[in-house]
C-alpha positions in Angstrom: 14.6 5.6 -5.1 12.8 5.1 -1.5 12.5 2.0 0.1 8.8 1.4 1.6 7.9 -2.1 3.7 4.1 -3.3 2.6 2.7 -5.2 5.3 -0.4 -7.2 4.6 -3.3 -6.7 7.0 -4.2 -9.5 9.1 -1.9 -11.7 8.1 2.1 -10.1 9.1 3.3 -10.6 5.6 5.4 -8.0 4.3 7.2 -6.9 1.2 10.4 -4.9 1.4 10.3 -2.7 -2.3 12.1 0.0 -3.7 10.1 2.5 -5.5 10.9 5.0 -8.1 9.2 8.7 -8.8 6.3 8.5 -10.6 5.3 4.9 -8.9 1.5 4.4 -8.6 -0.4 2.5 -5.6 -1.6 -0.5 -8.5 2.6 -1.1 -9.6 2.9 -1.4 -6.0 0.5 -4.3 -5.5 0.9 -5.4 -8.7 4.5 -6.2 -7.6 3.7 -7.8 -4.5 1.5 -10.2 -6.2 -1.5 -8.1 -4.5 -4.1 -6.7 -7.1 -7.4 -6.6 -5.6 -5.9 -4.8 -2.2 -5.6 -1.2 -1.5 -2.6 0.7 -0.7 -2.9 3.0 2.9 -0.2 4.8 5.2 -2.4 4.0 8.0 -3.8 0.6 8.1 -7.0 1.3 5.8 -7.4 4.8 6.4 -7.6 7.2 3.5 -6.0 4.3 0.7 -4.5 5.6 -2.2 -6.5 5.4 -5.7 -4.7 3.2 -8.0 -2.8 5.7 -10.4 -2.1 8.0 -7.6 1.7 8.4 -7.2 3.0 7.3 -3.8 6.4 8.3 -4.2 5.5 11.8 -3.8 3.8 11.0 -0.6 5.9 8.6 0.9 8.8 8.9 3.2 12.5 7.0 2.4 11.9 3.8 4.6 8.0 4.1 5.5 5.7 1.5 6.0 2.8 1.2 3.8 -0.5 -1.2 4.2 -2.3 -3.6 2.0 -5.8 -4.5 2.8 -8.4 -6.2 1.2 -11.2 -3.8 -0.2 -14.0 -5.5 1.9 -11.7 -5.0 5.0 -11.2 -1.3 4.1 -15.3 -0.7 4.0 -16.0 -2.6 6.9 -17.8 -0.6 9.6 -18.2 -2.0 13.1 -21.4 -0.8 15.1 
């Protein structure tokens, strides 16, 4: 098990979870009461595709992001 804190962009909620091997970005958000979001180690960059498995990319204790999908594709000029 790791423990991984998903904090909502924009608005400072978090979710403190513990995650087992083999745990995809959509159980994530699914848990969290999220589904529509994507899952990112840095704020929107680079999200995770929904059946990737974070576990093997996430440290014990790392803080994960959840952003909305128009959020993620948003480009400022």
């Amino acid at each position: 098990m790791k423990n991984v804190l998903v904090t909502v962009a924009g608005s400072g909620d978090h979710h403190d979870l513990a995650i087992e091997p083999g745990t995809t970005a959509k159980e994530i958000l699914k848990q969290t009461g999220l589904l529509g979001y994507v899952l990112s180690k840095e704020n929107g960059k680079y999200p995770f595709g929904e059946t990737e498995n974070v576990y093997t990319e996430v440290d014990d204790g790392e803080k994960l992001f959840a952003a909305t999908k128009a959020d993620v594709g948003l480009t400022v000029a």
